[in-house]
KOLBA-26409 format. One record per residue (C-alpha): residue number from 1; chain; x, y, z. Coordinates in steps of 0.001 Angstrom, whole numbers, padded with zeros to 6 digits. Example, Ala and Ser with C-alpha at 12.3 -4.5 7.8 and 13.67 -1.06 7.14 Angstrom:
2
- 1;A;012300;-004500;007800
- 2;A;013670;-001060;007140
//
This chain:
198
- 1;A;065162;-033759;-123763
- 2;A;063073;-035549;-126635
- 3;A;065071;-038240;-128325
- 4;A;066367;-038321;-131441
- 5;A;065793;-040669;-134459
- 6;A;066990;-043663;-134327
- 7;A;070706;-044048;-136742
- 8;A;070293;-045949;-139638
- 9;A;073537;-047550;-141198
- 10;A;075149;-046194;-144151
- 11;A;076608;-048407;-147110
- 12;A;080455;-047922;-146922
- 13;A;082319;-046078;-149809
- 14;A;084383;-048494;-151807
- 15;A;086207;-045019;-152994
- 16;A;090109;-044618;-152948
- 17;A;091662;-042862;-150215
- 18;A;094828;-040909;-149561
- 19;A;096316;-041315;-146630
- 20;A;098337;-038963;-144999
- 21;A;102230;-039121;-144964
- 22;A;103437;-041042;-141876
- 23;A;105510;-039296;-138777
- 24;A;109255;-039319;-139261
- 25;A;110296;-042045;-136703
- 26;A;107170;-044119;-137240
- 27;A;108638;-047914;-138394
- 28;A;107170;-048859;-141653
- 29;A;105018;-051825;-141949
- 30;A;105678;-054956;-143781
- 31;A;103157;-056889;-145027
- 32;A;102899;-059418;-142640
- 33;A;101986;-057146;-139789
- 34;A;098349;-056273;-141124
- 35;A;095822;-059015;-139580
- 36;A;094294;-060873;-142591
- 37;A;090697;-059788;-141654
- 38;A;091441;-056061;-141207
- 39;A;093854;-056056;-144840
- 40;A;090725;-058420;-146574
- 41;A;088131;-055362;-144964
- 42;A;091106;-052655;-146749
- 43;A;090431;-054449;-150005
- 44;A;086740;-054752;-150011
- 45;A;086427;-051020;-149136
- 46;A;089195;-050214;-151762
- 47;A;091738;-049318;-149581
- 48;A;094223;-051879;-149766
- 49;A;097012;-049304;-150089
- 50;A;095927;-048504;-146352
- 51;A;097385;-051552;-145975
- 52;A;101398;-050405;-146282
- 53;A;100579;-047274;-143740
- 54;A;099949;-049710;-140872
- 55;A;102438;-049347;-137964
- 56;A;103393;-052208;-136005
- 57;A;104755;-051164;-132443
- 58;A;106563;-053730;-130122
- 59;A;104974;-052138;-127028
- 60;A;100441;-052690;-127016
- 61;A;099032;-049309;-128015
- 62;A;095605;-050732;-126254
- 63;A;095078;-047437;-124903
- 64;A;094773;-043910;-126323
- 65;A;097900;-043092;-124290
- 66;A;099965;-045888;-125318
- 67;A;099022;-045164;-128824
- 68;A;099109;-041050;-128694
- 69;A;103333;-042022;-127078
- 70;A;103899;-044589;-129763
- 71;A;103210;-042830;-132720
- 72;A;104216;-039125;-131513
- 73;A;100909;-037521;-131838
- 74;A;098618;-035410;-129332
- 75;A;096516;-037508;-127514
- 76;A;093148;-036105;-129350
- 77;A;094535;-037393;-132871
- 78;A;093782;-041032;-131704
- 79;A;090221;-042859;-133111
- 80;A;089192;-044896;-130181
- 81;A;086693;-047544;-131105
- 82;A;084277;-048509;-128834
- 83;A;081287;-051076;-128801
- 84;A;078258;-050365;-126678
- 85;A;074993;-051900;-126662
- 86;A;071955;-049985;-127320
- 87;A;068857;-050858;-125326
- 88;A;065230;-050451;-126822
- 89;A;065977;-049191;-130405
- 90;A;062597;-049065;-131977
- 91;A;062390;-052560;-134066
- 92;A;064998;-054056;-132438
- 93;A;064818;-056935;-130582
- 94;A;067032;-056890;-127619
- 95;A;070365;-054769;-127056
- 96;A;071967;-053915;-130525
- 97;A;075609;-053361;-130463
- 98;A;076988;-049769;-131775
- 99;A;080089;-048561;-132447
- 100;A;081105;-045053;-131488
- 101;A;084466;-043377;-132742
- 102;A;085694;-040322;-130660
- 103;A;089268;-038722;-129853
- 104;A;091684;-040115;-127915
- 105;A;091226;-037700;-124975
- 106;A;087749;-037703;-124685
- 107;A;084841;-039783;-122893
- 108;A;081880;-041094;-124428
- 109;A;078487;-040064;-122855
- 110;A;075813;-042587;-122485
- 111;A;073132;-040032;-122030
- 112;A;074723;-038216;-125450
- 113;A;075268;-041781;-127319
- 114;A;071495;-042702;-126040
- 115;A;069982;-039234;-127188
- 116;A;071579;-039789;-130373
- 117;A;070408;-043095;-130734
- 118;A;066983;-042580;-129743
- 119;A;067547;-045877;-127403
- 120;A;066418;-046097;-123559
- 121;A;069011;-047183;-122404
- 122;A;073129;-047567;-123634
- 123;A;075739;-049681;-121734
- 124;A;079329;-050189;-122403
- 125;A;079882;-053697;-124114
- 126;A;081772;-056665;-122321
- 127;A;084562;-057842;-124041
- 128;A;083013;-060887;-125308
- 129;A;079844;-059023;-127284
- 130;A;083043;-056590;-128786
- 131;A;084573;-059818;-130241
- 132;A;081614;-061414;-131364
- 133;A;080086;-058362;-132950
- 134;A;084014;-057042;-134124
- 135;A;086337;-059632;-134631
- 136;A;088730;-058378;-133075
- 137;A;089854;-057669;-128855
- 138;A;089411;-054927;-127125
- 139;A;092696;-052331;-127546
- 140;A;092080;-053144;-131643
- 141;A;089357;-053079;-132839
- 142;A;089333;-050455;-135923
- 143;A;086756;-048227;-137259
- 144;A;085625;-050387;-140168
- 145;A;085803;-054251;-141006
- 146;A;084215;-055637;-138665
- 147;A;082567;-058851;-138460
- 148;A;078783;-057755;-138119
- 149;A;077461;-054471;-139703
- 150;A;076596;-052126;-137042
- 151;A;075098;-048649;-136080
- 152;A;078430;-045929;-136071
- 153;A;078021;-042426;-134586
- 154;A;081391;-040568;-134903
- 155;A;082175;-037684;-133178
- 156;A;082129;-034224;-134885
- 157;A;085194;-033440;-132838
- 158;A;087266;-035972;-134973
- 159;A;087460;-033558;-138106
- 160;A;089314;-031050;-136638
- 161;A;092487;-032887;-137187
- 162;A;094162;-033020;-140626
- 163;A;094823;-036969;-139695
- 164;A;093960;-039244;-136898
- 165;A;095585;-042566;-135850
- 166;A;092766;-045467;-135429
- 167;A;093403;-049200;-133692
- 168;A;094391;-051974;-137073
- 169;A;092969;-054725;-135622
- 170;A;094936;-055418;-133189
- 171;A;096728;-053896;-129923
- 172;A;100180;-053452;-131462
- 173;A;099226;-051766;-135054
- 174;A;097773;-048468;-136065
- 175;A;097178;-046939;-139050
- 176;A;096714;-042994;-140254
- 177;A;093756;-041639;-142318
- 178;A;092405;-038271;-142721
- 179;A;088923;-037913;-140405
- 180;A;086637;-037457;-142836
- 181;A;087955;-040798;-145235
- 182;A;087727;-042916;-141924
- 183;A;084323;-041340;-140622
- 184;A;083028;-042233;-144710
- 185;A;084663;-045613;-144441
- 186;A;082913;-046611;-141522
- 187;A;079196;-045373;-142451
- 188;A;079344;-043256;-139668
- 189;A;076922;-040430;-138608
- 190;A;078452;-037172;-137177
- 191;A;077038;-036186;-133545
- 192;A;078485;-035233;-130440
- 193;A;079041;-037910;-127764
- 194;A;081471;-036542;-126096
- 195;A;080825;-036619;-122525
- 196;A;080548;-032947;-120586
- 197;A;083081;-031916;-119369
- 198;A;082383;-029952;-115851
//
């Protein structure tokens, strides 16, 4: 299969959003339960109302799961996150860390994130280059705000749902957007990555 061109990054939208209404039964969030760094990256992109949507659950929501249970949504209505590092990206010097955003109930495929990519090689990140290139831990890292700008594939399968429910920084807080606002947002490029299923 030849590979693809390699992803450039998008600028992010500083646009308004609206953001879906939230579940009955969902607590509302106070102020104090956004992170500073993820409610400073709301009002850089605009979206500090976001901000007042963000769920804070006394159970960790660190998997799709956990989150899908806590908020009382299907499973494939969760944005997971993930940093991996891409391997021989023309101009790049070393791996380059990339963030992929998929539903809840699927698997990302190296071979599909690679393709996409146009790298030679893509491993999943250790927790410590998700950190340093994020900000935040693994189980909360969102889809935008993040300490270092970074290549973001998101996959088509996301915009079939009328909202989603992505990670707020950290493992006990979501928040709700509709797909396309958060794949914008995050200067994503639609593709599939979602790994085949047999």
């Amino acid at each position: 299969m030849a590979a693809a061109p390699p992803v450039t990054v998008r600028l992010m939208s500083t646009s308004e959003t609206t953001a879906p209404a939230v579940p009955e039964g969902v607590p509302e969030a106070a102020p104090s339960v956004v992170l500073p760094r993820f409610a400073e990256a709301l009002r850089e992109l605009g979206l500090a109302g976001v901000a007042a949507r963000v769920r804070k659950f006394p159970e960790a929501t660190r998997t799709a799961e956990e989150a899908a249970a806590a908020v009382g949504c299907e499973l494939d209505a969760i944005v997971k996150s993930l940093i991996f590092a891409a391997h021989g990206l023309p101009g790049a010097e070393g791996p380059v860390p990339v963030l992929v955003l998929l539903d809840g109930a699927s698997r990302a495929g190296l071979d599909q994130v690679r393709d996409a990519l146009g790298a030679t090689k893509v491993t999943r990140a250790k927790a410590d280059l998700v950190r340093e290139t994020t900000g935040y831990a693994i189980g909360g890292v969102p889809p935008f705000g993040h300490r270092t700008r970074t290549p973001v594939l998101a996959d088509r399968r996301l915009l079939a749902h009328p909202e989603v429910w992505a990670a707020a920084g950290t493992p006990h807080t979501v928040f709700p957007m509709a797909p396309a606002d958060l794949v914008r947002h995050a200067g994503a490029t639609l593709v599939d990555v979602r790994e085949p299923t047999a």
